[in-house]
N, C-alpha and C positions, 0 to 999 in steps of 0.2 A: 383870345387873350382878354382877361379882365380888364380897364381900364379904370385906375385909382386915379379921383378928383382931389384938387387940394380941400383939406381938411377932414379929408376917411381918416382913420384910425386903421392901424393895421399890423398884424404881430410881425418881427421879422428876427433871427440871429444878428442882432446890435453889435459892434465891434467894439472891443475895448481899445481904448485910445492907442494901446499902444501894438495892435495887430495881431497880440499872440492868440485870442480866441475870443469868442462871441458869447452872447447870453441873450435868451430869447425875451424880449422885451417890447412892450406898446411902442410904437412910433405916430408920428402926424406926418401926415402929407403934407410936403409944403410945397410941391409941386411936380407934377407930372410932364417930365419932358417930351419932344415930339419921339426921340427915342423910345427904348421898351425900359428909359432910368427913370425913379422918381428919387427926389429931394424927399430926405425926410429926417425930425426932429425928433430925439429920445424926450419918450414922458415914463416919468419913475412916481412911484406912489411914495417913496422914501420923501423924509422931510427936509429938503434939501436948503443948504442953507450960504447962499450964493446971488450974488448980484443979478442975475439973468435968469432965474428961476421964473415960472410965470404960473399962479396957481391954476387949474385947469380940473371942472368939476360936470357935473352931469347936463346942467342948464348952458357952458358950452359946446354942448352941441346938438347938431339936429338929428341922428339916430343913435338908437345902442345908449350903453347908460356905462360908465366906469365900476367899477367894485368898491374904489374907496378915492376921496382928492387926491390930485397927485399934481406933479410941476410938470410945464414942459421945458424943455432946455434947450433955448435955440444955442447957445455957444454947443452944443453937440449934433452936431448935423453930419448925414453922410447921404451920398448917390448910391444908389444900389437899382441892381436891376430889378424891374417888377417879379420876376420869377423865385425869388428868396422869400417873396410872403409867404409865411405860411397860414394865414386866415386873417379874416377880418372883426 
């Protein structure tokens, strides 16, 4: 079992708010439970234009590089089990 640390990046089918279906989408670790869930926060390249937007670009972080700036959203959070990553 892989073990994702808070602040990997990591793709997973993202739920739309309202549960009828997903869209594979960057997320951030925001944290890794003792469980097999991790906590994690949709980042969208869209220019998102929203109080809780946080802009989020290559010199935030320490591996891997993004494609283009993008926001993260903490008002968009969900638990999922580690096994829905589908890469890193």
């Amino acid at each position: 079992m892989e073990r994702f640390v808070k602040g990997d990046v990591v793709v997973v089918p993202f739920p739309f708010s309202d549960l009828t279906q997903a869209k594979r989408r960057p997320a951030l670790v925001i944290s890794s439970l003792k469980s097999d869930d991790l906590i994690l926060c949709q980042i969208t390249s869209q220019n998102v234009r929203d109080d809780y937007a946080i802009t989020f670009e290559n010199q935030d972080m320490n591996d891997g590089k993004l494609d283009k700036i993008s926001n993260v959203r903490p008002n968009r959070l969900f638990t999922a089990d580690h096994h829905i990553v589908l890469y890193t």
